[in-house]
N, C-alpha and C positions, 0 to 999 in steps of 0.2 A: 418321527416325533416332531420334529421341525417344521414342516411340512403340513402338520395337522393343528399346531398352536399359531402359524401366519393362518392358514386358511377359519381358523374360527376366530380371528380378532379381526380378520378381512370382513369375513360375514356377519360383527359384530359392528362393525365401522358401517355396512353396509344398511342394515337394519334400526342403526341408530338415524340413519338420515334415507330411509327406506322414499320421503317426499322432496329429495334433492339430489341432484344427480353429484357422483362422484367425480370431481375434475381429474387429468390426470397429473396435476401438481399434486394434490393430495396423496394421490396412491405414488408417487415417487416419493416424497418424503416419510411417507407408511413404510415402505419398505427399506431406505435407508435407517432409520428408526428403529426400526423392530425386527430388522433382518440382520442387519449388517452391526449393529452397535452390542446385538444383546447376546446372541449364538454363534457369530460368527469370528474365527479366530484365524486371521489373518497372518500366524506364524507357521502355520500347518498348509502344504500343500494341497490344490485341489484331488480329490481321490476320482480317478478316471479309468473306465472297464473299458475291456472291449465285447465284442458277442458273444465272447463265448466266460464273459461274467472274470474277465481273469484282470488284474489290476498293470494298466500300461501307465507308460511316461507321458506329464502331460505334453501333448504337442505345442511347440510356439510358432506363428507363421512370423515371417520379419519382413518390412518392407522401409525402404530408407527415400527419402524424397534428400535429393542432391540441392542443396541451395547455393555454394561457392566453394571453391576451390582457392586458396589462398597464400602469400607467403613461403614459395614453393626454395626452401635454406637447404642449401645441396651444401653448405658450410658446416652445417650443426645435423646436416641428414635428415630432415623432417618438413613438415607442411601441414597449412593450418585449413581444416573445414569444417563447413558449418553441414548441419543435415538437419531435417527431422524425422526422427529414429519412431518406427510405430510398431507395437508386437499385437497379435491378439492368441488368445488360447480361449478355452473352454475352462470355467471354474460351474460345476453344477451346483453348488452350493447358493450362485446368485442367481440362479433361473425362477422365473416368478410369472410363465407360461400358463401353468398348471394350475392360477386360478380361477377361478371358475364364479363368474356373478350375469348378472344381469348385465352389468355393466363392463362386459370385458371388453368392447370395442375401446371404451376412453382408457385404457392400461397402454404406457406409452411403447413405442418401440424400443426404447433404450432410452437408458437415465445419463445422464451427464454429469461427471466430477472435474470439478476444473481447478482445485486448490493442493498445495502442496500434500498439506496435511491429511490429504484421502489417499496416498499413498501407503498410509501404514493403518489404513480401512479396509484394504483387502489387500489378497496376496497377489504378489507380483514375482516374475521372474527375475532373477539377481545379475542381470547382466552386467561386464565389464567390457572393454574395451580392451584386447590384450599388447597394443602398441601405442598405449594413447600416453604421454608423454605432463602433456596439462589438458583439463577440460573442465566447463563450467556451465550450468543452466541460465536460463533467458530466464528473468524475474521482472522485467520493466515492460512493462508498469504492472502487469498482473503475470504469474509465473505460465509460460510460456509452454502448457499442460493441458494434456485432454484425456479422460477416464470415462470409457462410455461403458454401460452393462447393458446389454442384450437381453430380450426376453429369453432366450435360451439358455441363458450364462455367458454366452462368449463376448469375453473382455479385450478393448482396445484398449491400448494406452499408447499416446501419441506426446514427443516432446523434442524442444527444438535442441537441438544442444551445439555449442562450436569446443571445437577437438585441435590438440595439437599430437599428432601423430609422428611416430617414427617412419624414416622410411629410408633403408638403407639402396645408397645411389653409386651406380657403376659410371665412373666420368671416362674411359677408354677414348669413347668418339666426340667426347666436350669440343664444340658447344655445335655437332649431329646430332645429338644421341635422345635415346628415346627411353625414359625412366618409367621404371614399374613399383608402383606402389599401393600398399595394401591398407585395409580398414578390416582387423579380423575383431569380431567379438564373441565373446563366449559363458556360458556360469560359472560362476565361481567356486559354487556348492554341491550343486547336484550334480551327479554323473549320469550317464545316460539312462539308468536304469528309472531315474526319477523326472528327466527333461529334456525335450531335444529340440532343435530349432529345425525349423524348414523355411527356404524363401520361397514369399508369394509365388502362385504360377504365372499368374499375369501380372506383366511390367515391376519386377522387384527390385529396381532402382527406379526410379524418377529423377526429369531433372529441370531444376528451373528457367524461365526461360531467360534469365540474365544470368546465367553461368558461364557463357562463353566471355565475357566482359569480365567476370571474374581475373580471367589467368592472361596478364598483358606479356609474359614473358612464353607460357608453354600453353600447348592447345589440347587439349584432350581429345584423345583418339578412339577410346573404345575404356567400356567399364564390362567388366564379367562379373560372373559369381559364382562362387563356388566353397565346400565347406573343407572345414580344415580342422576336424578333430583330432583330439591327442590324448595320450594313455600316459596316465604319471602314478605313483605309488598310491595314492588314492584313489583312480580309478580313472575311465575312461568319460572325456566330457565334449559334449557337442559343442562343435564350434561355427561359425559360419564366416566366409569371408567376402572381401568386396576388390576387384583388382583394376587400379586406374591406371589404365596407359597413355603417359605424358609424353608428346611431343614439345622438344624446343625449340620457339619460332627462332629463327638463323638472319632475317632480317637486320634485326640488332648488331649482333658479331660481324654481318657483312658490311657494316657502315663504320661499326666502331675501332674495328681490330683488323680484319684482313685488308680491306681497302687501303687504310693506311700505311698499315707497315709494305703493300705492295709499294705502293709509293715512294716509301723510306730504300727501298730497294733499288727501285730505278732511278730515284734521283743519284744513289752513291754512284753508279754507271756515269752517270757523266764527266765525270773525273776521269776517262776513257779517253774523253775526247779534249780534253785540255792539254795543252801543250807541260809536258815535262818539269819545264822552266816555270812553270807558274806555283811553287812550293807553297806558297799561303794560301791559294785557293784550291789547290788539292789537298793539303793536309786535312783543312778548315770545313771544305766540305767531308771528307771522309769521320775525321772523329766527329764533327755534328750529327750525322745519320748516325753514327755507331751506337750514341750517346741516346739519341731519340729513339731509337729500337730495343736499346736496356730499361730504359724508363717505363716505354708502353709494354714489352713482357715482365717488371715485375708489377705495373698495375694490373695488371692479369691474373697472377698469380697469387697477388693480396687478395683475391677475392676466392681463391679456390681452397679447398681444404687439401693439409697436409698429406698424398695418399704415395704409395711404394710404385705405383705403375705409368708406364710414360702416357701421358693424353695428348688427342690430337693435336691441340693447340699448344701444345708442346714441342712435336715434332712443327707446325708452321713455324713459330717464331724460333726455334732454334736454326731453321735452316733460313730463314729471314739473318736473324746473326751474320752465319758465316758465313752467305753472299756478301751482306755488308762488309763484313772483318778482312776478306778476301779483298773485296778492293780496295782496302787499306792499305794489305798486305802488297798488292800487285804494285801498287804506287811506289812502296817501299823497294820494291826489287827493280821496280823499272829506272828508281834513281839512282840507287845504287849501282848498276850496270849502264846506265848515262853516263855514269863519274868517271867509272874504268875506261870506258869509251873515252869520252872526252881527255883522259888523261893519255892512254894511247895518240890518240891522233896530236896532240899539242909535242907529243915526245916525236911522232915523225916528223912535225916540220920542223923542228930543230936541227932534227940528223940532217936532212934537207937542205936546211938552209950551210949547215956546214959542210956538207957535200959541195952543193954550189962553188960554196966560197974557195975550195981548196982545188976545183978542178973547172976547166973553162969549158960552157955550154957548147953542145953538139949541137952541129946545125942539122942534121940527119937524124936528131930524136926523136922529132915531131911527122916526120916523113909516116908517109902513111904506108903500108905495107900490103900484098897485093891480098891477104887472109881479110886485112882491115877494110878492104873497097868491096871485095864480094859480101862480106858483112852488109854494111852501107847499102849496098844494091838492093839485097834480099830486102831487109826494112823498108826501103822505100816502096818500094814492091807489098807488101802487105794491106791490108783492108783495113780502112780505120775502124777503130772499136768503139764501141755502143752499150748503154742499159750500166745494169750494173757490172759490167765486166771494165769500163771503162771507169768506172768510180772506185774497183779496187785497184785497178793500173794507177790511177793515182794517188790513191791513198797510200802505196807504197812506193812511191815513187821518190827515188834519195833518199828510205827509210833506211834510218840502222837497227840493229836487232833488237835495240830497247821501245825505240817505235815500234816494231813489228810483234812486239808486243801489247802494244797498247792497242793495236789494230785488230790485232785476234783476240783480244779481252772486249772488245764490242762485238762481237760475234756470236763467241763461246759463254759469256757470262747468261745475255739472255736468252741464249738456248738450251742450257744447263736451266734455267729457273722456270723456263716452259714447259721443259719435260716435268720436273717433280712436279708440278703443277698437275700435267695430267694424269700423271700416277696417286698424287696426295689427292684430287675430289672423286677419282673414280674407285679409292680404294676408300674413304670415309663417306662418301657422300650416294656414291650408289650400289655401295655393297653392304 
């Protein structure tokens, strides 16, 4: 019936101007007019057969052009993108093929809707976003919308939209780590029996060519696709999804965070090499590093969200820490065992001197004994030392055990912080 009242106001249109050709602005707005305004009812799904005349779900194709990646809050668990979002399906109701004039070559290929308000001109699939958190349509300066009809019926609908999305973030290998996040959308209403999405077969993301300038902190690695339908007491509903794999560039962290605090590390070592007796410039370097190493892990940690599991950069700077705190600590013991030292040896030359004084020096004390000359011989007899075998001969040369301490803490410290070193990048970094 439809079908036979456009075709005789077509051919009544035609025959009124039978000495003027039909433009095809005219027959687009004919059919907007007296298709779409008068019979057609944009609340009712399109009715769609298959061959064998049986009623199926309309198909949607979906195709997302990628324009930026944005604001990527591993704080709040989410990231902001822009896309333009395009579906098309078949609605037969707006096919306008089938007519038939003289003049069917000027019948355009497809009509063009560019205004908000033709949205609720014909019927559209009711898609949502199901982790979209905030999002808003482009309207500046004209609404940021495209609604094309097809001689066949089959309807684009193309629009830009920026999204803020959830996107729940595993921080274990922060700031290695490589985040997966989703963009699912789906209908709200229909279940499958009445709608179903499929992505384009050719190229069903896009991406634009300043995307990569988009993301100064993470690089994108790889986008899939794939669908992600779900059965709820209402019924089963096609869904589709889109999966961004984020790399984060490590640049940053290596300039901001580990570099330094190595640093913080090896300067507190030098307190190794200061003499004992220098109490202000041990202590002063020691709680300085300790205090600069507290400082830059909890700027760190101001920026991470509260989570139950330990992160890498958690495990760095906590053993950043306790290299520093250790040689705080080692300072502390190596004075402490100074002092006893020192108070020992100050209590033998007492005894000493009152030894002296109560009995009169032997002259055969100092006599050298024949154990003490073959000594002597042998030494002399030996090969002088070289490399570093002669730089530890001195370094411990007249050490007492609290030096001998401070000498094996130049050692031991930074070969204890080399090894975890190669255990902590080979265990986050290439595994």
């Amino acid at each position: 019936m439809l079908n036979l009242s456009l075709i005789s106001i077509l051919i009544g249109l035609v025959l009124s101007n039978k000495d003027e050709s039909i433009s095809p602005v005219r027959i687009a707005d004919f059919i907007m007019q007296n298709l779409i305004n008068t019979t057609y009812d944009y609340r009712v799904r399109p009715y769609v057969v298959d061959l064998n005349e049986e009623r199926k779900p309309v198909e949607v194709t979906v195709n997302v052009y990628l324009r930026s990646i944005s604001n990527i809050d591993f704080v709040n668990m989410q990231y902001s993108l822009q896309i333009t979002f395009r579906e098309s399906w078949i609605d037969p109701r707006l096919s306008y093929e089938y007519m038939k004039s003289s003049e069917r070559e000027e019948l355009p290929d497809y009509i063009v809707l560019s205004r908000l308000s033709n949205t609720e001109m014909i019927w559209m699939p009711d898609t949502f976003f199901v982790n979209e958190k905030q999002a808003h349509r482009h309207v500046i300066d004209a609404p940021n919308m495209l609604i094309r009809v097809h001689r066949d019926g089959r309807v684009l609908f193309s629009e830009r939209i920026s999204l803020v999305l959830s996107c729940p973030m595993y921080l274990e290998k922060y700031p290695m780590d490589i985040q997966t996040c989703l963009m699912d959308f789906a209908s709200y209403a229909y279940t499958t029996d009445d709608l179903v999405y499929h992505w384009k077969t050719e190229n069903p993301i896009q991406f634009h060519v300043a995307l990569k300038s988009s993301l100064p902190s993470f690089s994108l690695e790889n986008v899939e696709t794939a669908s992600c339908s779900s059965k709820t007491n209402t019924g089963e509903y096609s869904c589709l999804r889109t999966i961004f794999k984020l790399e984060r560039q490590f640049s940053y962290y290596l300039l901001q965070v580990y570099i330094p605090s190595t640093l913080l590390v090896i300067v507190s070592w030098v307190s190794f090499w200061l003499d004992r007796g220098a109490v202000p410039a041990r202590v002063t370097l020691g709680v300085t590093t300790l205090l600069s190493m507290t400082t830059q892990a909890g700027a760190i940690n101001q920026k991470l969200p509260p989570v139950s599991y330990i992160k890498a950069i958690d495990i760095w700077t906590a053993v950043c820490l306790s290299f520093i705190f250790g040689a705080v600590l080692e300072y502390a013991y190596v004075s402490y065992l100074g002092s006893i030292l020192q108070i020992k040896k100050v209590s033998k030359q007492k005894g000493c001197e009152k030894h002296s004084s109560t009995y009169p020096p032997d002259i055969t004390q100092n006599a050298l004994t024949p154990e003490s000359e073959a000594l002597i011989v042998e030494k002399s007899k030996r090969k002088p030392i070289w490399g570093l075998q002669k730089i530890w001969y001195e370094m411990q040369y007249e050490a007492d055990s609290a030096k001998m301490i401070d000498i094996w803490s130049r050692f031991l410290f930074p070969s204890a912080f080399t090894i975890f070193n190669v255990f902590y990048w080979v265990w986050y970094a290439l595994i």
